[in-house]
N, C-alpha and C positions, 0 to 999 in steps of 0.2 A: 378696650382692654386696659388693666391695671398692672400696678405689680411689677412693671419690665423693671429689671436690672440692665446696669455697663459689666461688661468681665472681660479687663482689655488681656489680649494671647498675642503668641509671636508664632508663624507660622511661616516657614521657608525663609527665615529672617526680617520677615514685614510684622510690624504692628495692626492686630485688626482690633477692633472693640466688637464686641458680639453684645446682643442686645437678646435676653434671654426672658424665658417665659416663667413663673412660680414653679409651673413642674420641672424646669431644670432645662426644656427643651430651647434650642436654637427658634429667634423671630427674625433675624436678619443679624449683618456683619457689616461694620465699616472697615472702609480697606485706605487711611490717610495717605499710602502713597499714593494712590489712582486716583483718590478725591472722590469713591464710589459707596453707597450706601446697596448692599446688596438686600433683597428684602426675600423672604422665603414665603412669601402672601400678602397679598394686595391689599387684603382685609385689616393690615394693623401698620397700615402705613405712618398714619398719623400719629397715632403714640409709639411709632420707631423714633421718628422725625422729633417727637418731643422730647424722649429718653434721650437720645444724644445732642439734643441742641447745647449740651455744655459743653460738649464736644467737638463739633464742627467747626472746621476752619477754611473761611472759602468757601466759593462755590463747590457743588455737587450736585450726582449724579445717583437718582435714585432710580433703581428696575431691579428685575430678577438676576439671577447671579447669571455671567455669561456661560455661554454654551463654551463646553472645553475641547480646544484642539486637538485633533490629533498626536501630536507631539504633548500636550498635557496627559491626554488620555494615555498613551504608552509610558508617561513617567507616573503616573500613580497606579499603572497593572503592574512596574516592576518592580520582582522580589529584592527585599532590602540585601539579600546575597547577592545580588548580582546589580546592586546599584554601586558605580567606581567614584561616584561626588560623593560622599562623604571622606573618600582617604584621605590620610594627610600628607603632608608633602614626605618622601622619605616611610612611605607606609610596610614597607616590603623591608626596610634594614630593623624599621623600628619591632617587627613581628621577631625577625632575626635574633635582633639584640633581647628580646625579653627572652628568647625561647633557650639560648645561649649568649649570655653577656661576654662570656669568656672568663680567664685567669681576673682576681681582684689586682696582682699586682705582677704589671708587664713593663719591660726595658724598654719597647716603645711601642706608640697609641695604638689602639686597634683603628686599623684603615677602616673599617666598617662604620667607627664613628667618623672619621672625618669624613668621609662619603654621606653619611649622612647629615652630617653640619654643610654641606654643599648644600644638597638639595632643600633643606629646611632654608638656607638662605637667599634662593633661586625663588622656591614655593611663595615664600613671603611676599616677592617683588610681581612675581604672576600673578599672586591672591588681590596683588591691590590694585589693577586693571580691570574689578571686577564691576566694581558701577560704571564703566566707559563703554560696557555690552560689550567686554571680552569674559570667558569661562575659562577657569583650567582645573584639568583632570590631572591626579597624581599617580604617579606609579601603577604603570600599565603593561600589565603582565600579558607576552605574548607565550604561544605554545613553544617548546623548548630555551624553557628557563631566560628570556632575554624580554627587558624589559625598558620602556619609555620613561623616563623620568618624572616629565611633567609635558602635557598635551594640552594646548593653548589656543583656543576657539575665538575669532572676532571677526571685527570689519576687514579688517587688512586679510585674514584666509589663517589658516592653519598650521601650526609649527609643534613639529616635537623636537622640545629641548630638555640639551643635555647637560646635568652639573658636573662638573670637576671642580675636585678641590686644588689650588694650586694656591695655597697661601703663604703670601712673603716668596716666592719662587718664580722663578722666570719659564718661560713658558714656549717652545719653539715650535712653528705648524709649518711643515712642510709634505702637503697633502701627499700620503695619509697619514704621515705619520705626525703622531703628537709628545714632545716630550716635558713634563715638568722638573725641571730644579736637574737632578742627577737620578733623579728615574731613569726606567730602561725605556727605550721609543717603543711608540705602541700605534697601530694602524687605525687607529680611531677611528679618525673621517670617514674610514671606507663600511664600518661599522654603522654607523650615525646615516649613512646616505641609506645601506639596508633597511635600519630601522624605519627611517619615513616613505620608503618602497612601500613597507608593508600595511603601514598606518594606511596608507593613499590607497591601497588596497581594500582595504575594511572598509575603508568611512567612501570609497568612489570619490573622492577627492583629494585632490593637491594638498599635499603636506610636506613641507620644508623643514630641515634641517636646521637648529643652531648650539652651538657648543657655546654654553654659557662658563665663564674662567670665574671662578669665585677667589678674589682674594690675591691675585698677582703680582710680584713686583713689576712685571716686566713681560710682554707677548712681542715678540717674534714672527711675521709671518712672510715666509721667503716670495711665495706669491696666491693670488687668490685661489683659495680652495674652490674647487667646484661643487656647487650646489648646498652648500655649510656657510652657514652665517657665523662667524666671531665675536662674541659679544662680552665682555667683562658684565660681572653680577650687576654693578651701581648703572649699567646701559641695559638695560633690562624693559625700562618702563616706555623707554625710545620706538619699543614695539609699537604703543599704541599708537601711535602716529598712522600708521599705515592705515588705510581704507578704500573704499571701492571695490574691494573684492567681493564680500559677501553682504546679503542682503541680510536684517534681522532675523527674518523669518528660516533664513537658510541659517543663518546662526545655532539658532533655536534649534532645530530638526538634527542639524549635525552632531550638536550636544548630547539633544536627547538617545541617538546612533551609538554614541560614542562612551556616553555611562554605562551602556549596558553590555557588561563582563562576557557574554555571548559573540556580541559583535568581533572579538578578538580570536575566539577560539577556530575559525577558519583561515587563519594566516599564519 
C-alpha cells in the first residue's frame, strides 16, 4: 500500500495521528497518550508502521482498536442533549444572563453575576483535578428548579459542591445557618445536606456535601457542621488527596451515570 498520509486530530482532548488512505478513508490511528497504534487491518500494517515512524516516540503497541466498554459504549449512544460534561461551570446563570442581562445601568451588582463569578471560580479549581482521575460535572439541574453547582467524581468518592460568593466578607456557620458580611442568615446547610440526599439517590452512592467560600475575609464556624465540608475556594484542590474510596473503573461508570441529564429527572 502507498499513498498513506499523517492528519494529526484531537479527539475528547487527546491527540491521535490518523494514518489515511488516497480515498480519504481511515487505515489506523495513533493514540500518543496510550503509546497505541490502533490499525483497522492487518493487511497494511507495515506501511502504517512506516507512515508514522516519524512519529513514534517509545515503545508501542500495535493491534486492533479495543473493544469499547460498556460505560464507552453508553457515552457515545448518548444524545448530545442530554450529555451534562460539556457545561461550563456557572452554565444555568450564564443561559440566565444572556436570556436577561438585566437594566445596563444598576445602583448595585446583579447578584446573578457574583454568583456566577463564584462558581466560574470554584469550576476552575475542580476543572484542574482533572488529570489526577477526578471529573466534575457543572450545574445540575434537579426537578423543581434546584440545582448542584458543581458534582465532583474521583478516588476519594463523590461531592457535590457549593459556590458562594463571600468576597472581602466575613462569613458565619452556625449549622444551619450561613451568614455572609451583613446579609440576612439563611439555612444553607440544611439545604446542601438535601441536595447531596438526592444526588446519593440518583447515582446509588455516597455523596457529600461541601460549601466551598469564594473570596472571604474571614469564616466563622461556632462548631462542626454535620455532614458539610467548609472549604475556602484556594482549598479546593486539597480534595484530591483523598483516595481509597473508589475504584477507576467505578470512577468511570459513576461519571458516565451521572452526565446523563435523565439520570436526574427521578429525584
Amino acid at each position: 500500500m502507498s499513498g498513506l498520509r499523517v492528519v494529526p486530530a484531537y479527539r475528547h482532548g487527546r491527540e491521535r495521528l490518523y494514518v489515511c488512505r488516497p480515498d480519504g478513508s481511515n487505515a489506523a490511528w495513533y493514540d500518543r497518550e496510550t503509546g497505541r497504534v490502533n490499525l483497522l487491518g492487518e493487511d497494511c500494517r507495515n506501511d502504517v508502521l512506516q507512515a508514522l515512524k516519524p512519529f513514534l516516540t517509545g515503545p508501542v503497541t500495535v493491534g486492533p482498536p479495543p473493544v469499547p466498554t460498556p460505560v464507552e459504549l453508553a457515552r457515545l449512544t448518548l444524545h448530545p442533549d442530554d450529555d451534562l460534561a460539556p457545561n461550563r461551570p456557572g452554565e444555568a446563570l450564564l443561559v440566565a444572563l444572556d436570556r436577561d442581562p438585566g437594566p445596563a445601568h444598576r445602583l448595585r451588582p446583579d447578584p446573578r453575576r457574583r454568583a456566577l463569578a463564584a462558581e466560574e471560580a470554584v469550576g476552575a479549581a475542580l476543572d484542574g483535578l482533572e488529570g489526577a482521575g477526578w471529573h466534575t460535572l457543572h450545574s445540575v439541574a434537579l426537578p423543581g428548579g434546584d440545582r448542584i453547582h458543581h458534582l465532583l467524581l474521583g478516588p476519594g468518592g463523590l461531592f457535590a459542591v457549593h459556590a458562594l460568593y463571600a468576597r472581602k466578607a466575613r462569613v458565619l456557620i452556625a449549622d444551619p445557618m450561613v451568614t455572609v458580611g451583613r446579609r440576612e442568615a439563611e439555612p444553607l446547610l440544611r439545604r446542601l445536606r438535601a441536595l447531596a440526599d438526592r444526588a446519593s439517590y440518583a447515582l446509588t452512592a455516597e455523596v457529600r456535601s461541601v460549601l466551598a467560600l469564594v473570596g472571604p475575609a474571614g469564616v466563622t464556624v461556632t462548631e462542626r457542621p454535620r455532614a458539610v465540608r467548609i472549604l475556602r475556594d484556594t482549598e479546593l484542590t486539597g480534595l484530591a488527596r483523598f483516595g481509597g474510596v473508589l475504584k477507576p473503573a467505578d470512577v468511570e461508570a459513576l461519571h458516565g451515570m451521572a452526565r446523563d441529564r435523565r439520570t436526574w429527572g427521578r429525584v
